[in-house]
N, C-alpha and C positions, 0 to 999 in steps of 0.2 A: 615483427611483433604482432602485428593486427590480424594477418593468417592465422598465427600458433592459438590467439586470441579466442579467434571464433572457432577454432580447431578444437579447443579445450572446451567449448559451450558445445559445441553441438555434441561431442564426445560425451560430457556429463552427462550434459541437460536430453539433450534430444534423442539419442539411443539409444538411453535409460527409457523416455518415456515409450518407446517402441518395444521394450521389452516387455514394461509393463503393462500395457493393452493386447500384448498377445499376438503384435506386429508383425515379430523380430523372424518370422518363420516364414511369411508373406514371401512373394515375388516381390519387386521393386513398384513396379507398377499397381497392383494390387493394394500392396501397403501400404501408399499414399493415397489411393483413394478412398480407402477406409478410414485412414486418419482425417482425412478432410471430411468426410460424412461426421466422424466422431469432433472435431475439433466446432467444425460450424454448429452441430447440436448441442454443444455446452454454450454458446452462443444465441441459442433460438432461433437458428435458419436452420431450415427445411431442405435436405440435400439428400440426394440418392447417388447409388452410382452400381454400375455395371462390370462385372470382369468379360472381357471379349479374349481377355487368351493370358497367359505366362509377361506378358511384353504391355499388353493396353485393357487400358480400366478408363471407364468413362464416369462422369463426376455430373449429376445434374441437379441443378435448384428446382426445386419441385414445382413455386409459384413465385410468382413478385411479391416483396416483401409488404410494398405498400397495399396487396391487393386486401390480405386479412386483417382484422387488428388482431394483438398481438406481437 
């Protein structure tokens, strides 16, 4: 029951939201690493990130959070 669970959340919830930022056409790799730039920036952290190919996307925090205020 706990699989089918989280099976049904990520199906609604999380695939849906991949659609809806324009995700959903992405590579796998790619399209998590833009979600996490997008997801930490509704947050207020500062993240970049790089596509190196179809397979690897690199994910970097720009600066320490304590270094700014903000």
């Amino acid at each position: 029951w706990m699989f089918r669970l989280f099976r049904r959340q990520h199906e609604d919830k999380f695939l849906s939201s991949f659609r809806k930022l324009g995700l959903d056409g992405e590579p796998d790799a790619v399209a998590c690493a833009k979600y996490h730039v997008l997801s930490n920036g509704v947050g207020g952290v500062a993240v970049e990130y790089m596509e190196e190919s179809d397979t690897k996307a690199w994910v970097r925090f720009r600066y320490p959070r304590w270094m700014y205020d903000g």
